[in-house]
C-alpha positions as CSV (number, residue, x, y, z in Angstrom):
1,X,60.6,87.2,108.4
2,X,60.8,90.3,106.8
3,X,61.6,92.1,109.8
4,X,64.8,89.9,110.7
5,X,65.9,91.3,106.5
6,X,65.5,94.5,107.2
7,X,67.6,94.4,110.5
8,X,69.9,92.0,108.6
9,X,70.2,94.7,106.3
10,X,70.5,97.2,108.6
11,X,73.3,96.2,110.5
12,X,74.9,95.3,106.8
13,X,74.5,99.1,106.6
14,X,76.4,100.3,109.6
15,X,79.2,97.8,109.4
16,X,80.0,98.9,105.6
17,X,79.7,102.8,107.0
18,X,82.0,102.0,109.7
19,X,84.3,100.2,107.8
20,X,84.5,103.0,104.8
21,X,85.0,105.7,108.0
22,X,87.6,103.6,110.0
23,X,89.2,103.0,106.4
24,X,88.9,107.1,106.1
25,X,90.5,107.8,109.3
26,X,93.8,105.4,108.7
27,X,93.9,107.0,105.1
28,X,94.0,111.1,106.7
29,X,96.2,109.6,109.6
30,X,99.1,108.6,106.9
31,X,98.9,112.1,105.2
32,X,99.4,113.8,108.0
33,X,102.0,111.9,109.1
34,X,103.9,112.4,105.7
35,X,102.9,116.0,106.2
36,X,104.7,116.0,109.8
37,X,107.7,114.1,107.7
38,X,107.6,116.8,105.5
39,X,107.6,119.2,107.5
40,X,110.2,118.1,110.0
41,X,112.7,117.9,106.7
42,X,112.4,121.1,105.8
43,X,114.6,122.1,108.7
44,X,117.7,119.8,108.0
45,X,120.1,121.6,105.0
46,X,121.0,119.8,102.2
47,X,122.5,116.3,102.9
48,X,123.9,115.4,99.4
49,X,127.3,114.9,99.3
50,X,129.1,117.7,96.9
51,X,130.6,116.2,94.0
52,X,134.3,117.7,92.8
53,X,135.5,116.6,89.6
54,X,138.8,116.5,89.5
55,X,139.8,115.2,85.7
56,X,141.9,117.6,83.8
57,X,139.9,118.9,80.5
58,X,140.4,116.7,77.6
């Protein structure tokens, strides 16, 4: 009995660890694809619109 517990345990042990890792990868995956976002914006120039006012002085 106590050995089924301790493999029970055991495998309760490498599903959390491969949970928290998978959860790990996913988390460094979305950084670096903001990163690559990031990056790639860099290269575009500024996309605002330029804003004349045209109202005389009061």
């Amino acid at each position: 009995m106590k050995l089924i517990i301790l493999l029970f345990a055991i495998v309760l042990g490498f599903g959390a660890t491969f949970k928290k890792t998978a959860d790990d990868i996913k988390v460094t995956a979305d950084k670096y694809k903001l990163q690559q976002e990031q990056k790639e914006l860099r290269s575009y120039p500024n996309l605002l619109p330029e804003v004349v006012i045209v109202a005389p002085r009061a």
